[in-house]
N, C-alpha and C positions, 0 to 999 in steps of 0.2 A: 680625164686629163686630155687635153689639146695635143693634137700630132703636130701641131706649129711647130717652130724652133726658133725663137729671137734672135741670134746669131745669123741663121740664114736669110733671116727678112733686111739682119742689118745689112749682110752684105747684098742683098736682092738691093738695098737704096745704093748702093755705091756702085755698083756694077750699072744698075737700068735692068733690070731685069724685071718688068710687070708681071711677067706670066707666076713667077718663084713669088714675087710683092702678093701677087691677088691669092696666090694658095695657102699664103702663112697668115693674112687678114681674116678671109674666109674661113681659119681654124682656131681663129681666136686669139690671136698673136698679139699684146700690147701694144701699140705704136709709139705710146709715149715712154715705156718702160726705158730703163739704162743699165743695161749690163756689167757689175762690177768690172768685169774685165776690161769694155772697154768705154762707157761713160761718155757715151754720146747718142744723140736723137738720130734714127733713121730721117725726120724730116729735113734736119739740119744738114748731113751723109747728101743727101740728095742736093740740095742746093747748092753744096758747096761743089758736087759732080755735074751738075748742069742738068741733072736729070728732073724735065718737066712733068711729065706727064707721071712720075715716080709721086714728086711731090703734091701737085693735085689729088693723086690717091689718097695718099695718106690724110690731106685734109679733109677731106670728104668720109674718110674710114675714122675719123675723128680723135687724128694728131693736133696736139694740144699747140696752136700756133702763136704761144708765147715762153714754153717751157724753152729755159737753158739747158744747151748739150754741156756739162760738167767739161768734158776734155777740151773741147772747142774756146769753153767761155764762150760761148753766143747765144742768143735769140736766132730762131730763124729769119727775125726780120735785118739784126744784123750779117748774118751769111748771107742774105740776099744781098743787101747794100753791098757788103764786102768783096761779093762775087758779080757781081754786076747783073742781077736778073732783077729788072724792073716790072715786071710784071706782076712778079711774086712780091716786092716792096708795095708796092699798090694794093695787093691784095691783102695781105699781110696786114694792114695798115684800116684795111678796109673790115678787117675782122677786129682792132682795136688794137693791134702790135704799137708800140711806141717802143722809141731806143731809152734804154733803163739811163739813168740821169745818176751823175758821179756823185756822190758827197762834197760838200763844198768844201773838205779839209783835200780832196784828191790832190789839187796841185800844187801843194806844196809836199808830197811823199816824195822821197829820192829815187831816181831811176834806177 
């Protein structure tokens, strides 16, 4: 069993905390995993906290950079758009991210 703890890697993405990110990676820590509790991506956490060099990790540690954060509803390529990090849109985008496409019955649902 892995000394990791998925809870504290998630919050190592929302904080910026690399040093706690690189110890729970290195122990084997899912990156793509979602915690019933609370049903969201560490890479998504990140993006949406501004935290760069968080998210490059985890790309590279090989977070899945199309997986939806369930609580979010998002792609990380849509939390980039959303949050304003073009860098990671580009990149994102450059790994094959596209923004997932409505049903054509979408605009007629009532708000």
């Amino acid at each position: 069993m892995s000394a990791g703890d998925w809870k504290d890697l998630y919050q190592a993405a929302v904080d910026g905390d690399l040093a706690k990110l690189e110890y729970h990676l290195a122990e084997g820590v899912d990156p793509n995993y979602q915690h019933p509790e609370i049903l969201c991506t560490p890479l998504v956490a990140s993006l949406i906290h501004g935290h760069d060099a968080i998210a490059h990790r985890l790309l590279a540690h090989g977070a899945d950079p199309h997986l939806r954060s369930e609580f979010d509803d998002m792609t990380p390529l849509q939390a980039a758009l959303r949050h304003g990090r073009g860098e990671f849109v580009a990149l994102l985008r450059g790994l094959g991210a596209r923004e997932p496409r409505q049903p054509f019955w979408w605009r007629w649902l009532p708000v």
